[in-house]
C-alpha positions in Angstrom: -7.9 22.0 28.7 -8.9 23.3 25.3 -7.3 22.1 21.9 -5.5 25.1 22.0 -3.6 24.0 25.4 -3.5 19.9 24.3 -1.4 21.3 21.2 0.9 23.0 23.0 1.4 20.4 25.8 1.7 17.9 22.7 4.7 19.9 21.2 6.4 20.5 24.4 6.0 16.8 24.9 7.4 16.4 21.7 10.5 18.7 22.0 11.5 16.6 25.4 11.7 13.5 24.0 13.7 14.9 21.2 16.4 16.4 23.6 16.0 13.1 25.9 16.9 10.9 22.4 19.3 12.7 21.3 21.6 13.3 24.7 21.0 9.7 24.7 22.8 9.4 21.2 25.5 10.8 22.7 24.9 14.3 20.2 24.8 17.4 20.5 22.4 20.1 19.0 24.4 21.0 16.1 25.9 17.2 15.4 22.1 16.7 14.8 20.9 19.2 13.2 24.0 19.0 10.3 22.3 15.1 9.8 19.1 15.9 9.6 20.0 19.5 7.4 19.2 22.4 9.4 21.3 24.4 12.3 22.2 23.1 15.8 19.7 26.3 17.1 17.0 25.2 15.1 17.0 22.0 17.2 17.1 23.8 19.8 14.0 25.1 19.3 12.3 22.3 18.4 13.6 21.2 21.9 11.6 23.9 23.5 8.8 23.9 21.5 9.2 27.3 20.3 9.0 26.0 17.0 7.1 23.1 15.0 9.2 20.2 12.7 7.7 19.9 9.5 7.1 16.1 8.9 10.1 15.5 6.5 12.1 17.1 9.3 10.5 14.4 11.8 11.1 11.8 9.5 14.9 12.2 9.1 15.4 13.0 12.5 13.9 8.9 12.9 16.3 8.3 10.4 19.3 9.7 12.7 18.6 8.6 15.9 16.7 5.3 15.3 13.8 5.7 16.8 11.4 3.6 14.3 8.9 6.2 13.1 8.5 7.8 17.3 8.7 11.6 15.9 7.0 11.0 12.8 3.9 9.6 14.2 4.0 12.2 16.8 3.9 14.6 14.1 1.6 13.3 12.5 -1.0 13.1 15.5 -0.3 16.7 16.3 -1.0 18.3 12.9 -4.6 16.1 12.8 -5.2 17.3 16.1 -4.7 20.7 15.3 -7.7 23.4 14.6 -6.0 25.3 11.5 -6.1 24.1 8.4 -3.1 21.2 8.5 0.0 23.0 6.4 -0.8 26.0 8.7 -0.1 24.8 12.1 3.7 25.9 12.5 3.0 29.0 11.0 0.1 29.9 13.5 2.2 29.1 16.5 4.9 31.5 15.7 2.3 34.4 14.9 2.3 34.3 18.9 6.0 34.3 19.1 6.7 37.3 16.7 8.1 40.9 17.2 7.2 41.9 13.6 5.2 40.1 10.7 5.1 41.2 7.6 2.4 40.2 5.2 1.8 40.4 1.2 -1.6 39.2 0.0 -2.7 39.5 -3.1 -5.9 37.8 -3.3 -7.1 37.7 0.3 -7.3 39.6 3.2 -4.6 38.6 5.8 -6.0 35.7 8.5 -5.1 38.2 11.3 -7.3 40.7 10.1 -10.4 38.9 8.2 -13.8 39.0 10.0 -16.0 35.9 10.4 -18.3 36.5 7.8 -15.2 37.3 5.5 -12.7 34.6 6.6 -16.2 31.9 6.6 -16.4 32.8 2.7 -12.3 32.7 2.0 -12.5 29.0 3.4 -15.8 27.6 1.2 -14.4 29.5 -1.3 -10.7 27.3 -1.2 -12.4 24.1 0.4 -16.0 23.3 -1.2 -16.1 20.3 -0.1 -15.0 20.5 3.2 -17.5 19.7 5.9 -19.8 22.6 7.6 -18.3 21.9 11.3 -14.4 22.0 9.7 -15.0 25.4 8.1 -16.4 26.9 11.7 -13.8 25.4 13.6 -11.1 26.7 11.1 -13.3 30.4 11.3 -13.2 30.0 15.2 -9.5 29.4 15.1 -8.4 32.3 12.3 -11.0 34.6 15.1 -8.5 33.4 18.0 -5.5 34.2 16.5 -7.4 37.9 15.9 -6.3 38.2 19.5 -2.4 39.3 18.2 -3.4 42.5 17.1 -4.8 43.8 19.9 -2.0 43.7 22.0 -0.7 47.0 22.5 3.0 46.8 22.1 4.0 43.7 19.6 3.7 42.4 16.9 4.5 44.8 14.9 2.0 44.4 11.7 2.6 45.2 8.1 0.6 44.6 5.6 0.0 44.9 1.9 -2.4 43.8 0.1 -3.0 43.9 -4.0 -6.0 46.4 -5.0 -7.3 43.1 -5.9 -8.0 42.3 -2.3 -10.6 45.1 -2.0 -12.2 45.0 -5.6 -12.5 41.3 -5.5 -16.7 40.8 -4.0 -15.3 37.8 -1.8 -18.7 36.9 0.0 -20.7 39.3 -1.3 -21.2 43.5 -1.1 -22.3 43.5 3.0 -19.6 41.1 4.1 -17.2 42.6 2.1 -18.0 47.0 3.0 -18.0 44.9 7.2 -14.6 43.5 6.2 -12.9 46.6 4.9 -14.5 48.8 7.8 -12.9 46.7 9.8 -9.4 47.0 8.1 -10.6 50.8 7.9 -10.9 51.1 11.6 -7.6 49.4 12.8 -5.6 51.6 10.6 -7.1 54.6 11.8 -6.6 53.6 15.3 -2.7 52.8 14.4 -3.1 48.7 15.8 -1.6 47.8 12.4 0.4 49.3 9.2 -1.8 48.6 5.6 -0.6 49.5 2.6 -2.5 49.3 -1.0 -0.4 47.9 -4.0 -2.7 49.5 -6.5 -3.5 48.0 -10.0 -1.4 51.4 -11.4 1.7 49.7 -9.8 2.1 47.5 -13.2 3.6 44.1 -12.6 4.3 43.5 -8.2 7.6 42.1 -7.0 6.0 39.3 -5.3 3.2 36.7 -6.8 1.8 35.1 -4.4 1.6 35.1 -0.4 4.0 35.8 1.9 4.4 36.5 5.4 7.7 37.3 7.3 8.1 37.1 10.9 10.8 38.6 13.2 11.7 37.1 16.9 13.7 38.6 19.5 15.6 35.4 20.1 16.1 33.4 16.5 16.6 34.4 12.8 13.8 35.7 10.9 11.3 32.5 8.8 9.0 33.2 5.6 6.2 31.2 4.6 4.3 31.7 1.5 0.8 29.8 0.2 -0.4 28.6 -2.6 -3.7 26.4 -3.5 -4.3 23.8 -0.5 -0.4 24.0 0.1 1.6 26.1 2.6 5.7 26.3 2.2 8.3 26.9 5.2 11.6 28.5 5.2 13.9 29.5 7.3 17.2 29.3 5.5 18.8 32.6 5.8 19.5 33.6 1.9 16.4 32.3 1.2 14.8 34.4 3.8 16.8 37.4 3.2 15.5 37.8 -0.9 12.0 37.6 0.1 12.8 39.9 2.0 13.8 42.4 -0.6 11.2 41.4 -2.7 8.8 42.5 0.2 10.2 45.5 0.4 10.0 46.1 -3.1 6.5 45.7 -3.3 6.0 48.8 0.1 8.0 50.9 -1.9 5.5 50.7 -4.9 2.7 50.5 -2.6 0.4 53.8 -1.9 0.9 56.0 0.9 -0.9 54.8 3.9 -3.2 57.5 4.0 -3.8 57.1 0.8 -4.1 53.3 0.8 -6.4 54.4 3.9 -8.9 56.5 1.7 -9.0 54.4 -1.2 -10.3 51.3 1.4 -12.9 53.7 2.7 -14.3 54.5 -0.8 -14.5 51.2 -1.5 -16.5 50.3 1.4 -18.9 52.7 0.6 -18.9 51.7 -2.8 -20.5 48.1 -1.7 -22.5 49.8 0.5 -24.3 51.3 -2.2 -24.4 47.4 -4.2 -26.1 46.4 -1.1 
């Protein structure tokens, strides 16, 4: 079985033991989940494995049902073992799960759409230091989770990206004019929505990173990124302002045929530097 599989069997295991411990403390879902702060559904889902605790989350749920560090450990273990980069794990599960994600970047182009060449550069570029064989095993795993947007019905894919994304040389002129023929060709074919926020805009609603994600069965989550640090949330206010904020920043965003063109000049633009 590949790491892919192990992970997946490890969170499963995970969510079993949870449900086994806590029908065993005499509690139900939401009795837990208003000790350890968040909703009875949530646990739930941790109980299935259609979502991933955060460690704090593991750690108070030790707290609650006395299980001396069992779920923390556990958590631990399966972040380590996991082949994104650690603070992405939970998010990269749910990319699977989703009916819609919706993505602001405004320095990178978004995982689920960088090429190998492009995505290799983005991850010397935030870890220098990191080991060769940990940046081609995070480059092979941001390549597998290329496979969402080729299915043909969902997720549903919305991106926007600063004009910063395309100006910005990341890797150089060739890997850059294969990375934005790339994003080129999938919005041509329709596989995803891409919007440019261009520099003309003035200052964006958002700052930094975020991606939404929609599911058929449980409320909306948003996670956002900043430098060697990912952030998590799910509670619904919280959730529900990014949200406008997002939607902000579309509305200032060009056209898509627009925001189509202008990628295309650019790619021919660094055709010409190279």
């Amino acid at each position: 079985m590949g790491g892919h599989g192990q992970e997946k069997v490890g969170w499963e295991f995970f969510g079993s033991e949870l449900k086994r411990k806590r029908e065993a403390a005499g509690l139900t879902q939401q009795a837990l989940g208003n000790r350890v702060f968040c909703s009875g559904s949530y646990i739930g889902q941790l109980e299935t494995a259609v979502r991933k605790p955060q460690l704090d989350l593991a750690q108070r749920i030790d707290a609650e049902l006395g299980t001396d560090g069992f779920f923390e450990r556990m958590c631990r273990k399966l972040i380590d073992s996991t082949t994104n980069v650690p603070y992405f794990a939970p998010v990269a599960h749910l990319e699977g799960t989703a009916t819609e994600i919706h993505v602001y970047s405004p320095m990178y182009v978004p995982g689920l759409l960088q090429t190998a060449d492009y995505a290799r550069a983005v991850f010397k570029g935030g870890f220098p230091l990191a080991p060769d064989e940990d940046i081609e095993s995070w480059v092979a795993s941001r390549l597998e989770r290329r496979s969402i947007v080729a299915q043909p019905t969902k997720p549903l894919l919305w991106n926007v990206i600063d004009e910063n994304v395309i100006r910005r040389p990341t890797g150089g002129a060739a890997v850059m004019r294969e990375q934005l023929e790339y994003l080129a060709s999938l919005a041509r074919d329709e596989r995803i929505v891409l919007q440019v926020l261009p520099y003309s805009s003035g200052a964006p609603a958002l700052s930094g990173m975020l991606k939404l994600m929609m599911f058929d069965d449980a409320p909306p989550v948003a996670y956002s990124e900043g430098a060697m640090s990912g952030s998590f949330m799910d509670e619904p206010a919280r959730v529900a302002r990014l949200q406008l904020a997002y939607d902000f920043a579309r509305a200032a965003a060009l056209p898509r045929d627009a925001s189509l063109t202008l990628i295309e000049s650019a790619a021919e633009e660094y055709a010409d530097d190279n």
